[in-house]
N, C-alpha and C positions, 0 to 999 in steps of 0.2 A: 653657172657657178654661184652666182648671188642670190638665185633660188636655193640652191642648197645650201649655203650659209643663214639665211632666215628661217631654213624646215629646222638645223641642228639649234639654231637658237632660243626656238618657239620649243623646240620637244625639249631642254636644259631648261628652262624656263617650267616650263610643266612638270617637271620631275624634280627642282627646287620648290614649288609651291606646295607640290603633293606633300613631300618629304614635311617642309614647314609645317603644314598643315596636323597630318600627323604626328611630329614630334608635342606640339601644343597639347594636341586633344590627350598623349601620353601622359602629359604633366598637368593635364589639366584633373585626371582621372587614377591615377597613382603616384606615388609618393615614397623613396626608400628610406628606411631608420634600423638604425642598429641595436640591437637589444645589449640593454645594460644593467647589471646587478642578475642574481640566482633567482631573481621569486617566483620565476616560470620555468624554475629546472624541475622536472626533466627532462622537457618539452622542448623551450627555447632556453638556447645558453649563454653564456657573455659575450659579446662580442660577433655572432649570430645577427645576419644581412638579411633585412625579410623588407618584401616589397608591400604598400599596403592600397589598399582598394580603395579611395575616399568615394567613391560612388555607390559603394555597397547599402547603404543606408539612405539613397535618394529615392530605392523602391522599393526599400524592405522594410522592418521594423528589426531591429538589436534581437535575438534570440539568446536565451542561453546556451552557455556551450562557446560563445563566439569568443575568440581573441582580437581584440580591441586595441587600439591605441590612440590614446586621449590627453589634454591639457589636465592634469591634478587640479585638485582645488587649492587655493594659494596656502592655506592652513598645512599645508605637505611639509610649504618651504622645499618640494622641488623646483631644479628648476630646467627640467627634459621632460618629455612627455614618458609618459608609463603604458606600458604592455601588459594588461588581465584579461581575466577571463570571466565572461558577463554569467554570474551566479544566479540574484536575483532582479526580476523583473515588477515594474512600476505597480504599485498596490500589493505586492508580498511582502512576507516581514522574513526573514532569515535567521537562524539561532543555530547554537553548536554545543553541541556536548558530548562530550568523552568523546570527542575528535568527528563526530557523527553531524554533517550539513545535513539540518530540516529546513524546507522553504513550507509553509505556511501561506496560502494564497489567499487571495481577500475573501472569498466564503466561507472560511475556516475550515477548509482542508490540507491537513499537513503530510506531505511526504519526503523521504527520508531521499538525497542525491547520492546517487551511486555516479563514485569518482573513480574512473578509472586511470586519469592522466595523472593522479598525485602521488608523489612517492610517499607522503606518510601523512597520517593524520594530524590534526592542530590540535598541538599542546594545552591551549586553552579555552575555555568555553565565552559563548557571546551570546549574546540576546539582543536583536538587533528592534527598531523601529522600524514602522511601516513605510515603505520606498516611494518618495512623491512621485507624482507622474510624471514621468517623460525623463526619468530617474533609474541608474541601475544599480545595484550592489557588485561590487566585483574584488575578485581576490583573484594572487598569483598561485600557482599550483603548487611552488613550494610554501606552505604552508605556513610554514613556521620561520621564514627565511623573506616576507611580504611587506608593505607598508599598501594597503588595501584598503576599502571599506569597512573594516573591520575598528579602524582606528573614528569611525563617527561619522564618515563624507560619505556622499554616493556620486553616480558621476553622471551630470547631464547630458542630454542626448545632443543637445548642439555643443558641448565640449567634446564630442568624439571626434576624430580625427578619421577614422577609416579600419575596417577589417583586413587582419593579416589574409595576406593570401596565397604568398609561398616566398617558401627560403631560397636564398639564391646564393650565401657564401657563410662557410665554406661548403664547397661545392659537394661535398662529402654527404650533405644535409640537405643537398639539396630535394626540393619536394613540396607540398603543400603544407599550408600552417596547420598545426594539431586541434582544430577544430570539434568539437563532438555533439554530438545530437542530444539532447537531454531533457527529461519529461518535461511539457508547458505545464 
């Protein structure tokens, strides 16, 4: 009898630790945030529960295409972190006209982003500076409806927070974050 009360105490004991263990390494490697305001309609929406990877970036480098979610830079005067989508990469310059994203890479080659996630083109045109290193450009996919890089900031690689990686409420939605593959 006192055998079998130290075998069920030892195996509780082991199945609290495991448990422990991996709840950590969970929180340690994912993070939930709720999307707030339209600038990523109509992709992610208000109020829209998306889980996000903070380890996505410990083996990779930022891609465009990626849905992000990062600290602003203080000049925001937000004060939540913001959900884009990573446009231009470290040493391109970005510009916009008649609603039309050129990324412009540092050998001066310019090609035109074909956007398929955005519902409309932006209203107004931009010419952007060349993106320091370790530096992204990014804007929300509603276009016209944003507070992005557009407004002067880019977003450093150690202010990102983590890649969306799927939506989890409402459950309707549920599914992987709208990521897209887009020329380097």
């Amino acid at each position: 009898m006192k055998q079998t009360v130290k075998y069920w105490l030892r195996e509780i004991g082991i199945i609290l630790a495991a448990s422990l263990a991996i709840f950590l390494l969970l929180q340690m490697a994912f993070v939930k945030a709720e999307v707030i305001g339209e600038s990523m309609e109509p992709n992610l929406h208000e109020g829209q529960q998306i889980m996000i990877n903070k380890m996505a970036y410990k083996f990779s480098e930022p891609q465009r295409g990626d849905v992000i979610i990062f600290t602003p830079p203080a000049q925001t005067g937000a004060v939540s972190d913001y959900i884009k989508r990573i446009i231009g990469l470290p040493g391109e310059r970005v510009s916009i006209s008649d609603g039309i994203v050129r990324i412009t890479k540092a050998g001066g080659h310019t090609f035109v982003l074909d956007e398929p996630y955005t519902a409309e083109l932006a209203m107004f045109n931009y010419e952007g500076s060349i993106i320091p290193e370790n530096h992204y450009f990014v804007m929300g996919d509603n276009r016209n409806n944003s507070s992005d890089s557009r407004g002067g900031w880019t977003v450093s690689e150690e202010d990102i927070t983590g890649k969306a990686w799927f939506t989890y409420w409402p459950f309707s939605e549920f599914g992987g974050a709208p990521h897209y593959s887009l020329p380097e």
